[in-house]
C-alpha positions in Angstrom: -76.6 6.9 70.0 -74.2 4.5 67.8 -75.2 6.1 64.8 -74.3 9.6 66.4 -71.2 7.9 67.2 -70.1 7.0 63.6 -70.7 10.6 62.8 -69.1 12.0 65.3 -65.9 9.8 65.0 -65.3 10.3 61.2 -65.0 14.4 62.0 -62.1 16.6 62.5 -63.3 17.5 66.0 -63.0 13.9 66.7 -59.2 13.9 66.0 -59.3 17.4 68.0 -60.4 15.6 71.0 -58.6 12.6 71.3 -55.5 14.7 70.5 -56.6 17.6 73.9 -58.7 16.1 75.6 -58.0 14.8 79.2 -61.0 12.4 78.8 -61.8 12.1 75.3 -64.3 9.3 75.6 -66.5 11.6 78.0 -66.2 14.9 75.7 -67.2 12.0 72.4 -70.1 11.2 74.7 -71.5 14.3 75.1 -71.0 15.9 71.6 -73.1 12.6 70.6 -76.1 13.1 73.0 -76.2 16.9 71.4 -76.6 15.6 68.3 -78.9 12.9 69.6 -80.9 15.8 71.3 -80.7 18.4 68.3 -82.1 15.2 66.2 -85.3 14.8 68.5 -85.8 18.8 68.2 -85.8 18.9 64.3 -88.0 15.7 64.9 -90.5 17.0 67.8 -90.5 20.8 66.3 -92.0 20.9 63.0 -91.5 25.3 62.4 -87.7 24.7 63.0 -86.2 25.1 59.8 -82.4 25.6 60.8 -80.0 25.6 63.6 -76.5 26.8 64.0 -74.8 26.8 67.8 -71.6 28.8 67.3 -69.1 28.3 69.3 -69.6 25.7 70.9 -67.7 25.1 74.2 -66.6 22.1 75.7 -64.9 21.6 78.9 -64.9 19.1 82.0 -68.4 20.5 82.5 -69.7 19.4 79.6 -71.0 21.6 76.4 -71.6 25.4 76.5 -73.3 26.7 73.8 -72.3 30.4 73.5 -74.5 31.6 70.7 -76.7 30.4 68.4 -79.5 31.4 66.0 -82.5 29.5 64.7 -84.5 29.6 61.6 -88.4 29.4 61.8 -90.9 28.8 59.2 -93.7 27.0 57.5 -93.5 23.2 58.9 -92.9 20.9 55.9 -93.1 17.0 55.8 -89.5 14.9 56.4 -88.2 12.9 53.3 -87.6 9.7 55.3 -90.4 9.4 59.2 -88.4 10.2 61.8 -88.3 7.7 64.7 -92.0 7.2 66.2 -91.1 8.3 69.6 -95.0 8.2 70.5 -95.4 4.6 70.3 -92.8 3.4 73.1 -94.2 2.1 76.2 -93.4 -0.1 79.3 -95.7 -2.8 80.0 -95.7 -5.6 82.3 -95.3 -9.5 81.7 -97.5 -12.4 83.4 -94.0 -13.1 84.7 -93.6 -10.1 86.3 -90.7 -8.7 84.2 -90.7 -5.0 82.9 -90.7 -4.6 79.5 -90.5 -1.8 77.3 -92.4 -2.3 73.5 -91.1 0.0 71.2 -90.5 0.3 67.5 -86.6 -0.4 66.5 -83.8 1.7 65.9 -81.0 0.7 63.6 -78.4 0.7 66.9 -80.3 -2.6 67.7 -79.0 -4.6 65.0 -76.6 -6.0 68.1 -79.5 -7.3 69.9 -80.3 -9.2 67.0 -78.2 -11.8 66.8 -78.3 -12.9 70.3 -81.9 -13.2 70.0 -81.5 -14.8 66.9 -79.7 -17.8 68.9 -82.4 -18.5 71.2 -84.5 -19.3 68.9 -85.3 -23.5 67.6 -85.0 -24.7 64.5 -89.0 -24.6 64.3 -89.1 -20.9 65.4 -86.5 -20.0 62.6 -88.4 -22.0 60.0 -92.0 -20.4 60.9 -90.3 -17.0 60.5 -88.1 -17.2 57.2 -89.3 -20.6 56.1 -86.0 -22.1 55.7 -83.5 -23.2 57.9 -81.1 -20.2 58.7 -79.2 -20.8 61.8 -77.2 -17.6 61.5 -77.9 -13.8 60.6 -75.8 -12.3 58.1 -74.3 -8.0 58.4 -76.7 -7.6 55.6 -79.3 -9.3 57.4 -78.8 -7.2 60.4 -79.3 -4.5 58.3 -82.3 -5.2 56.9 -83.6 -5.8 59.9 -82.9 -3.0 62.0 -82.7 -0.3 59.4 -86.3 0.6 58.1 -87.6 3.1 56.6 -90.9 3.9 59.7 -93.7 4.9 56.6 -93.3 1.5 54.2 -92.6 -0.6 57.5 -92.5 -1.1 61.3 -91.2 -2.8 63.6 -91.7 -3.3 67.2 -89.8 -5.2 69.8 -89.9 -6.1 73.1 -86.9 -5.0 75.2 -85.9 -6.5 79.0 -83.3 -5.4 81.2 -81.3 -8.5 82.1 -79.9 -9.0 85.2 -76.1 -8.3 84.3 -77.4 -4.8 83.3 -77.6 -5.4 79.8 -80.6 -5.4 77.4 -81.9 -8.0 75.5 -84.6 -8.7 72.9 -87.6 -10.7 73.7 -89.8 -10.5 70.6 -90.6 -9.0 67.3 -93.7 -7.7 65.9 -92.9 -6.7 61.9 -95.4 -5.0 59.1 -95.0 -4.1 56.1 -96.8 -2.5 53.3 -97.1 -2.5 49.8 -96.3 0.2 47.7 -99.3 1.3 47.0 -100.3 0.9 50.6 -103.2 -1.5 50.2 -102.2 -4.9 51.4 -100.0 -5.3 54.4 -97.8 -8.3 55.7 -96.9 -8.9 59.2 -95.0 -11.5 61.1 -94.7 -12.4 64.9 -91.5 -14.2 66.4 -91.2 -14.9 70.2 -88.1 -16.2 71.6 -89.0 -19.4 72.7 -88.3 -20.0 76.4 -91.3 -17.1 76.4 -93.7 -18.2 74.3 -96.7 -18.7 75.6 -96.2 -15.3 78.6 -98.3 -12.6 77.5 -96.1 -9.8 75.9 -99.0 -7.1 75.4 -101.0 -5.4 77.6 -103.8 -6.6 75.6 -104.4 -8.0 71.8 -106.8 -5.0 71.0 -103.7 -2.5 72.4 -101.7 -3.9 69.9 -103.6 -3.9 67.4 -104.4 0.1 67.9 -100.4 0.3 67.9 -100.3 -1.1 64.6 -103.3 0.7 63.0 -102.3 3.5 64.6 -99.0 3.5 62.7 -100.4 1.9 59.4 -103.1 4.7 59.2 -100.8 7.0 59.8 -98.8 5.8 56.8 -102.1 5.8 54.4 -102.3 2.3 54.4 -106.1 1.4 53.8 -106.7 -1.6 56.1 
């Protein structure tokens, strides 16, 4: 939703809205969860080719689309994986606590850093094998922003009791470029380690073979 957000704010319909609008933080909202849900239907429907909605009404009700046409044809293959939907799911903890494991998004880069903090000096050394005590905007970046057919990355996500979300562990692949050898890495914030994060090894393990296959990676 952020990233709808950034594109949403740098548009002229933006300055429309917080110039008209009686609640232009509501009317933001739900021009960004259009796009958000026009996104998962170029995603989810592979004949859809093109989409125009116009005009496109917007009122204290929400969004009315008055028209619109669509353009159907042969599916073809995206230039960059969409997000990997599929592979979220909600398992349970020895501990009890709901957690949903899903692969990451680039809106999660703010999760990052207070995850980041929780971990010890051994933890942060066994992941990047040098002392980095904090996480650069760059680093962020790289972290949160991959590209889902050269990489993955899942994470365990909790709902904390404030209401907020926070990050509970990492589970990072990557392949080469030839898609032959494959890297991984495994961080676990450390008042956890040690609870049981998966459901089971061998579910995991499908996860990531699941994803790594799909990519043509050999292993």
């Amino acid at each position: 939703m952020s990233l709808a957000a950034d594109v949403v704010g740098r548009t002229h319909a933006a300055s429309l809205i917080r110039e008209h609008s009686a609640d232009p933080e509501r009317d933001v909202q739900h021009l960004c969860q259009m796009l958000v849900k026009l996104s998962q239907m170029a995603s989810d429907l592979g004949d859809l080719r093109g989409l125009e909605v116009n005009p496109l009404l917007l009122n204290r009700d929400g969004m009315v689309a008055v028209d619109f046409a669509m353009d159907l044809g042969t599916p073809s293959r995206f230039a960059i994986m969409p997000y990997p939907e599929e592979l979220r799911e909600l398992v349970t903890l020895k501990n009890g606590w709901q957690v949903e494991v899903r692969p990451i998004r680039a809106e999660d880069a703010h999760l990052i850093t207070p995850f980041h903090r929780q971990l010890s000096e051994e933890s942060i050394r066994f992941r990047y094998f040098h002392n980095k005590s904090n996480l650069t905007q760059r680093d962020l970046s790289i972290l949160s922003h991959i590209n889902y057919d050269r990489q993955m990355a899942f994470i365990a996500e909790h709902l904390s009791e404030d209401g907020g979300k926070e990050m509970l562990g990492v589970v990072r692949v990557w392949n080469d470029p030839d898609n032959i050898r494959t890297e991984f890495s495994v961080i676990i914030r450390d008042d956890l380690q040690g609870v049981r994060y998966w459901q089971s090894a061998d579910e995991e393990d499908d996860r990531l073979l699941y994803q790594h296959r799909h990519a043509g990676n050999d292993w």
